[in-house]
N, C-alpha and C positions, 0 to 999 in steps of 0.2 A: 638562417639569415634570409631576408626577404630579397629581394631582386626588386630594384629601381623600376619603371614601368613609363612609359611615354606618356600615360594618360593619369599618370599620380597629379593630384591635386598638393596646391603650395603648402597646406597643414598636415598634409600626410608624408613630406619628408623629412621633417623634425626626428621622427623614429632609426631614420638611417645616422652609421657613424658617418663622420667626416671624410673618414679615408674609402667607403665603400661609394658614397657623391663622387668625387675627385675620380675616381677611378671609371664610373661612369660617362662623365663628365669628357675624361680624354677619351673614351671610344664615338664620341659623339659630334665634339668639336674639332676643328683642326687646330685652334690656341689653346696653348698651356695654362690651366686653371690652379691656382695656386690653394692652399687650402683656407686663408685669410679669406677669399671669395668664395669658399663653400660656406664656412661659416657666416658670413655675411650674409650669404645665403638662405641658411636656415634659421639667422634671425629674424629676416624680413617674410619667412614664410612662416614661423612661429606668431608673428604678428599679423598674418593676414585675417583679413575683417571677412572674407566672402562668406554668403550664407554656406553653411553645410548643410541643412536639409535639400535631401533632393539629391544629394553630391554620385548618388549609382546614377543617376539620369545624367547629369552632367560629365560622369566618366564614360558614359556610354556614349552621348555625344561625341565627346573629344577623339573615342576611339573610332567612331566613325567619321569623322574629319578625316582620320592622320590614316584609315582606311583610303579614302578619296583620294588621300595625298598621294599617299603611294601608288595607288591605278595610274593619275595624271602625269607620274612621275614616270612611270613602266611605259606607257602611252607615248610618253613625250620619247622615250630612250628608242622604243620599236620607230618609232614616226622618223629620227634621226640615222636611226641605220639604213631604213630605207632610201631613204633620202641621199646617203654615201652609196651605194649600192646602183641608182642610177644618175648619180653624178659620174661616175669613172665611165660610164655608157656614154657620155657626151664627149665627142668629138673635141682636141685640146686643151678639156677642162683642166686638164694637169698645170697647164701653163698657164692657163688663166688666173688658176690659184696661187699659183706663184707671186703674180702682181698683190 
């Protein structure tokens, strides 16, 4: 059985069952995806029109986006802790935050 993938294109997951989407799906979402919306799903993606030639360049892209995404993401988490780190260094920020 294949494994779902971030950078799968809308006509490459007609291939997967229903219950293998859906189960995806809830590791990924915080709302409950029922399987009427997986199907729906891969109706609307069995119908998609996008060119497929090209579509390795276009996965390659996408997985350098969602590459990017995650650095910005890791980036934003380190820039945050920092940030907690010398807040508690300021003189009655405690109280401050309070308000």
């Amino acid at each position: 059985m294949q494994l779902l993938k971030l950078n799968m294109l809308p006509h490459e997951l007609v291939v997967f069952s229903d219950e293998a989407i859906q189960t995806h799906l809830r590791k990924a979402v915080k709302r409950a995806v029922g399987l009427s919306k997986v199907r729906e799903l891969k109706h609307v993606a069995s119908l998609s029109i996008g060119i497929r030639q090209g579509s390795d360049m276009a996965k390659l892209e996408l997985s350098t986006l969602l590459d990017k995404y995650e650095l910005f993401q890791q980036r934003l988490e380190d820039l945050d802790s920092k940030m907690d780190k010398l807040l508690v260094q300021i003189p009655g920020v405690e109280q401050m935050l309070v308000i």
